[in-house]
C-alpha positions as CSV (number, residue, x, y, z in Angstrom):
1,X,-80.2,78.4,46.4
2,X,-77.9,75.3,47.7
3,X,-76.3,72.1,46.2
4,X,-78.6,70.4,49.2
5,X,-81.7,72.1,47.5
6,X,-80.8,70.9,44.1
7,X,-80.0,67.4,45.1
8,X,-83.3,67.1,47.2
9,X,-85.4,68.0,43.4
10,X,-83.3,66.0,41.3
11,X,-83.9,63.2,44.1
12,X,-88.1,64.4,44.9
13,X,-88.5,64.2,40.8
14,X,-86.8,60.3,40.5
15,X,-88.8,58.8,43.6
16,X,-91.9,60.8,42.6
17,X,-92.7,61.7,46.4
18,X,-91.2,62.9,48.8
19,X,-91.7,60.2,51.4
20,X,-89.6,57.9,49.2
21,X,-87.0,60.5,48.1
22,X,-86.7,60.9,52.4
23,X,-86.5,57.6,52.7
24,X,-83.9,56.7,50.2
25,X,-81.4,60.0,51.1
26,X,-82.0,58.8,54.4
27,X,-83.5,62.5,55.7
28,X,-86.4,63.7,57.1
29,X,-89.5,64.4,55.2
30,X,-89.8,67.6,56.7
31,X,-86.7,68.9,55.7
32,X,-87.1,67.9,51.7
33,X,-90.2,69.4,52.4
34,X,-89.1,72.7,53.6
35,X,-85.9,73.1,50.9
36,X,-88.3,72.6,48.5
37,X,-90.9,75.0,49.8
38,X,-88.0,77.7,50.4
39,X,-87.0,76.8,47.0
40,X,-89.8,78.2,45.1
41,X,-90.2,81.5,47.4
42,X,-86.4,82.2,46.5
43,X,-87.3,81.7,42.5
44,X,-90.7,82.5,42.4
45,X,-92.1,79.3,40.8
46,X,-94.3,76.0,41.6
47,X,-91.5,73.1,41.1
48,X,-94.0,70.1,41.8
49,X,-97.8,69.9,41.8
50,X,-98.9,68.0,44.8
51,X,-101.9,65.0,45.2
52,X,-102.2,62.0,47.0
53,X,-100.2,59.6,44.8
54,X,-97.3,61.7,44.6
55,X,-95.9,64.9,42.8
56,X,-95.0,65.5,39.3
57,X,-93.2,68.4,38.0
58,X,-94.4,71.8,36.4
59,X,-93.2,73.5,33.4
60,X,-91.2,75.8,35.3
61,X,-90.3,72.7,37.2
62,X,-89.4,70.4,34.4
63,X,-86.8,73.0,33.2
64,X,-85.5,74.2,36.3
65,X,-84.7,69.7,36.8
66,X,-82.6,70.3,33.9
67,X,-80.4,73.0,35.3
68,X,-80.1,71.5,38.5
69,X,-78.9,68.0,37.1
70,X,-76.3,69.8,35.4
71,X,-75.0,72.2,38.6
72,X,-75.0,69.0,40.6
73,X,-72.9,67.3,38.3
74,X,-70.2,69.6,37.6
75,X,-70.3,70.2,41.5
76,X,-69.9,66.3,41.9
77,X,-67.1,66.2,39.0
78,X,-65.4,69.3,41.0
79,X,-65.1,67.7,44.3
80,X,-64.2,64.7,42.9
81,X,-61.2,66.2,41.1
82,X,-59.7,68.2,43.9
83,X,-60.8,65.7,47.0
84,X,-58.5,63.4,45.2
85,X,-60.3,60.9,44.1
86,X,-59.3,60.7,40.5
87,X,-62.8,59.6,39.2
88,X,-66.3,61.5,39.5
89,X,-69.6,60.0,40.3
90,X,-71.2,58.4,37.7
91,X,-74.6,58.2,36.9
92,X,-77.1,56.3,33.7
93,X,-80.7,55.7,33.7
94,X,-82.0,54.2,30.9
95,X,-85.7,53.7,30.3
96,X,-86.6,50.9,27.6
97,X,-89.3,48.9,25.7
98,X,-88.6,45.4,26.3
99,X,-85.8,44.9,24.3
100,X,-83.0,42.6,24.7
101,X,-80.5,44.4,22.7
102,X,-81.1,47.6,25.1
103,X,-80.5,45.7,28.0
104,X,-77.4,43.9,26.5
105,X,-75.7,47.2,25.6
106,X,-77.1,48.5,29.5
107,X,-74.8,45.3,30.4
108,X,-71.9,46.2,28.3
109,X,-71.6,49.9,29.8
110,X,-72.2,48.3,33.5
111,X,-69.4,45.7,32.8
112,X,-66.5,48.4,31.4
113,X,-67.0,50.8,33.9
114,X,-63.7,50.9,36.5
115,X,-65.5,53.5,39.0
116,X,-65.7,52.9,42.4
117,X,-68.6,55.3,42.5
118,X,-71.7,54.7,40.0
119,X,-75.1,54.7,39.9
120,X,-76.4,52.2,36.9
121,X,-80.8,52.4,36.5
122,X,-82.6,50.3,33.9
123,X,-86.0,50.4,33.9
124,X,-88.2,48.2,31.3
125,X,-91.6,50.1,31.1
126,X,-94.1,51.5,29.3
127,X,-94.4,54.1,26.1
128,X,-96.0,56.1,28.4
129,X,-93.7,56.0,31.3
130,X,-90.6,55.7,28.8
131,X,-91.6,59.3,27.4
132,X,-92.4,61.2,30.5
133,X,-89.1,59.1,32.3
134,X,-87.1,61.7,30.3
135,X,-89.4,64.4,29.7
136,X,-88.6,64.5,33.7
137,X,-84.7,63.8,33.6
138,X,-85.5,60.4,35.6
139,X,-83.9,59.0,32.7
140,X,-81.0,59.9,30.8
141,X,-82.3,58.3,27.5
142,X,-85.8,56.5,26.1
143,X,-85.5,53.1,23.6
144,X,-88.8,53.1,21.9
145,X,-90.1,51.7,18.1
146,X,-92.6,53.8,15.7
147,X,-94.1,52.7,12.4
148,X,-96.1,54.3,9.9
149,X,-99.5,53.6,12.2
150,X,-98.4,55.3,15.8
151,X,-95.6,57.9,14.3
152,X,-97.4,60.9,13.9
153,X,-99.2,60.5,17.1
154,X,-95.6,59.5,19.3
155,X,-94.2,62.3,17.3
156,X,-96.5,64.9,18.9
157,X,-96.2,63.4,22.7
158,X,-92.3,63.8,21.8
159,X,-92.7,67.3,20.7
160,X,-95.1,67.9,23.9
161,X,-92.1,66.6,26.1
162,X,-89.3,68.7,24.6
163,X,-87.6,65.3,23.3
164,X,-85.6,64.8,20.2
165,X,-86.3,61.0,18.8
166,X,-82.8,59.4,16.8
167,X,-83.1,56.4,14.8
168,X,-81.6,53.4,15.6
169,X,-82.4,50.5,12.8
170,X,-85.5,49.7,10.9
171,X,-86.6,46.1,10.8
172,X,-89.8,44.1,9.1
173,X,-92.1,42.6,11.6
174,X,-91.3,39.3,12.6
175,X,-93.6,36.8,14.8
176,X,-91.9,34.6,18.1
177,X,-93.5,31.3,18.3
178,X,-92.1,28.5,20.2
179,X,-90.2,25.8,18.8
180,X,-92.8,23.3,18.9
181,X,-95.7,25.6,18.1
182,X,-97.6,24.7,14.9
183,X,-96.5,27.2,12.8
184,X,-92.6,26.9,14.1
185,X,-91.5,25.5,10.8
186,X,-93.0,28.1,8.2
187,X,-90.7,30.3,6.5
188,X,-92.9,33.0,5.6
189,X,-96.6,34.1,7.6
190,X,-99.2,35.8,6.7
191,X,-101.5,37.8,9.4
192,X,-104.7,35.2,8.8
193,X,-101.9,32.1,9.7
194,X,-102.0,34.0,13.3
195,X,-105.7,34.4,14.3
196,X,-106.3,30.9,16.1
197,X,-103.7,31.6,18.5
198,X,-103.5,33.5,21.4
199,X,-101.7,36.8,20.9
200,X,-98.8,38.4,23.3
201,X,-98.4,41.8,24.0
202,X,-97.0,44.3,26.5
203,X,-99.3,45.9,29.2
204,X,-98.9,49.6,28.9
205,X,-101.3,50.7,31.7
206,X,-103.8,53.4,31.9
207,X,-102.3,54.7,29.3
208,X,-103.1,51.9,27.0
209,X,-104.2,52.3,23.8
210,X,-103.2,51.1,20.1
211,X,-100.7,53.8,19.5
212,X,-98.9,53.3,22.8
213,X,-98.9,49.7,22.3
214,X,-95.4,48.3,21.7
215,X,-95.8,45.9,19.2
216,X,-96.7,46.4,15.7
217,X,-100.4,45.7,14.0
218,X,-101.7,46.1,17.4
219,X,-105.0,47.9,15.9
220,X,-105.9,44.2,14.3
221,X,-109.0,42.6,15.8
222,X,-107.7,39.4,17.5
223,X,-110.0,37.4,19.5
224,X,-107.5,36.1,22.1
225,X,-104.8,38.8,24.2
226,X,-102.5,37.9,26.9
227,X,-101.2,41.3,28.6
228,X,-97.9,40.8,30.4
229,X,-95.6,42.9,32.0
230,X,-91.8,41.4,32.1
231,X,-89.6,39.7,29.2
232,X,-89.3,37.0,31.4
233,X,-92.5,35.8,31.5
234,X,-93.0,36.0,27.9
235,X,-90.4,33.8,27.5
236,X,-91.9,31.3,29.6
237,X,-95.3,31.8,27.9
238,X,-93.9,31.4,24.2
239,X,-91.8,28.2,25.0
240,X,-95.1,26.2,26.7
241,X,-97.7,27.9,25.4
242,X,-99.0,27.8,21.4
243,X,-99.6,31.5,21.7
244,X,-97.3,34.4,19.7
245,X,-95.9,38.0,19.6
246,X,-94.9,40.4,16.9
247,X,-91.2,42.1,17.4
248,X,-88.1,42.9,15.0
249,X,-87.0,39.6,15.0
250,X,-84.4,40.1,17.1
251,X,-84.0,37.5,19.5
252,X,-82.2,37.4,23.1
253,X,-79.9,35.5,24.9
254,X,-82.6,33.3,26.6
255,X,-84.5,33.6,23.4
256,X,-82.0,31.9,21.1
257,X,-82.9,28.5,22.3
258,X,-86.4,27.0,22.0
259,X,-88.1,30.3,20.4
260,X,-88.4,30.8,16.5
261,X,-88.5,34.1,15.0
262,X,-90.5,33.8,11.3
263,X,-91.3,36.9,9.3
264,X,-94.6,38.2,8.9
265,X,-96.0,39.1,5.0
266,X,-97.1,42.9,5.8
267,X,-95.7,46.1,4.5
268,X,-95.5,47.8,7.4
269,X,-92.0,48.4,8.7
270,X,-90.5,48.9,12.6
271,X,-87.8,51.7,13.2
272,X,-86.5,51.4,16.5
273,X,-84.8,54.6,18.0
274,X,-84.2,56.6,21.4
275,X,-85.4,59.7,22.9
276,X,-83.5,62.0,24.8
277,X,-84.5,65.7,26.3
278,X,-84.0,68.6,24.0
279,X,-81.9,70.4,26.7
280,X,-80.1,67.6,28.2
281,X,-76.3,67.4,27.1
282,X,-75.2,63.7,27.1
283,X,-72.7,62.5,29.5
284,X,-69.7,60.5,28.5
285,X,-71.7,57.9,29.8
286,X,-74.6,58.2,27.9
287,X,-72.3,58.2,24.5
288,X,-70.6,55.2,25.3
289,X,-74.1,53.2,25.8
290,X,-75.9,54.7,22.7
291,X,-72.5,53.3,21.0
292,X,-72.8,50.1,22.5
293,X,-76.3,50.3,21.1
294,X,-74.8,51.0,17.2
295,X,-72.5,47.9,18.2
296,X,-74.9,45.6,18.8
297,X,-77.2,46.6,16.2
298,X,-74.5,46.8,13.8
299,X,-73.7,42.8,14.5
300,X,-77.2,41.7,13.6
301,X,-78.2,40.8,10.6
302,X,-82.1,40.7,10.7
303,X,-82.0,44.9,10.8
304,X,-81.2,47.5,8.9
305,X,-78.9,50.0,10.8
306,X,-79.5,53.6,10.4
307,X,-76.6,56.1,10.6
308,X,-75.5,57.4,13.3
């Protein structure tokens, strides 16, 4: 077994193939193909199981990912300290529902690290992808929200991928209209106030479904649905369009201007929280942004923080 072996997984298991994982170490396909291949004969295991769209990791896969990660980095953190270069490589990928306080915090790491030598990912995507982004180490860390209707089911994909889920803050569903949409000026909505508008929600891909969905109340009949895929564009929608979305109330940056956030008369609460790998120990890094997280969440007062 070799550091070039390891680092070919860890990269095969991020890209998803090994045509892109060639492409982006710059090597040939052949000879990820072959490390890999010599790989399991040495260990006597299956790493990946191969099809036309890709490879994913086995079991025996998945957890042998995990040890490499952490050979790599103390090897990285190792030659770094006796090359003379004062600083090891550093390294946080953060998958995320689209939520602006994730991103801000993502921003607030980015922006106080001195390195020369870093490697920041942040990918917005979907329940699904969020949960098996670090069931697979392609992510460090998972933001994600639960309620009472999708919690037992999200608990048992959790428990599936080997991931620990920490509470973050627990907020009551709010609804984002635009400033000039009808119901802009209303302190206090009901569900019924919402059905003649179109209703906003994330796209979460084949793996749709009402439990995966990541807004609340998605299992309400509702005549009119607009699936999207970026916070950008449902920005756009909710300032020129009379349409709406249910979220914690928190609004962005962009948000802050020319969106309203009015509460919605239900019971049901959101508790928003992140997932991590059972066996993955958390980097320096990944401690400073799940701080920056309690920061943030800390400063606003629409949610109710949960310790840490």
């Amino acid at each position: 077994m070799t550091l070039q072996q390891l680092r070919y997984l860890i990269a095969i298991a991020e890209y998803g193939s090994i045509n892109a994982a060639a492409q982006n170490l710059y090597a040939s396909q052949s000879n990820l193909s072959t490390a890999i291949k010599e790989l399991e004969q040495e260990l006597g295991i299956s790493v990946f199981t191969r099809s036309n769209r890709g490879v994913t990791l086995t079991n025996d896969g998945t957890e042998l990912l995990g040890y490499a990660r952490q050979v790599v980095e103390q090897a990285d953190m190792l030659e770094a300290r006796y090359a003379g270069k004062g600083t090891s490589h550093l390294r946080l990928a953060v998958s995320t529902q689209h939520y602006a306080f994730s991103v801000q915090a993502f921003v607030n790491v980015v922006e106080a690290c001195e390195g020369d030598d870093y490697e920041f990912i942040l990918r917005e995507a979907t329940t699904a992808e969020i949960i098996d982004d670090v069931r697979a180490f392609r992510s460090e860390v998972g933001i994600l929200y639960t309620d009472g209707f999708n919690r037992r089911v999200l608990q048992k994909a959790f428990e599936d991928a080997n991931l620990s889920y920490h509470p973050l803050f627990e907020a009551d569903v709010h609804v984002f209209v635009g400033e000039h949409h009808p119901l802009a000026h209303r302190a206090l909505l009901a569900p019924s106030d919402l059905e003649p508008y179109p209703r906003y929600s994330f796209e979460q891909g084949t793996s749709n479904s009402f439990y995966y969905s990541e807004e609340p109340l998605s299992y309400l009949p509702h005549a009119r649905n607009i699936r999207i895929s970026d916070r950008g564009t449902l920005t756009n929608l909710l300032t020129s369009h009379n349409g709406y979305t249910l979220s914690t109330g928190v609004l962005s940056a962009e948000m802050q201007s020319g969106i309203a956030s009015i509460p919605l008369n239900v019971d049901e609460r959101m508790q928003v929280g992140y997932v991590m790998h059972a066996e993955r120990r958390p980097s320096d890094l990944l401690l400073r942004y799940i701080d920056q997280l309690h920061a943030i969440i800390q400063a606003n007062p629409t949610v109710k923080a949960r310790e840490n």
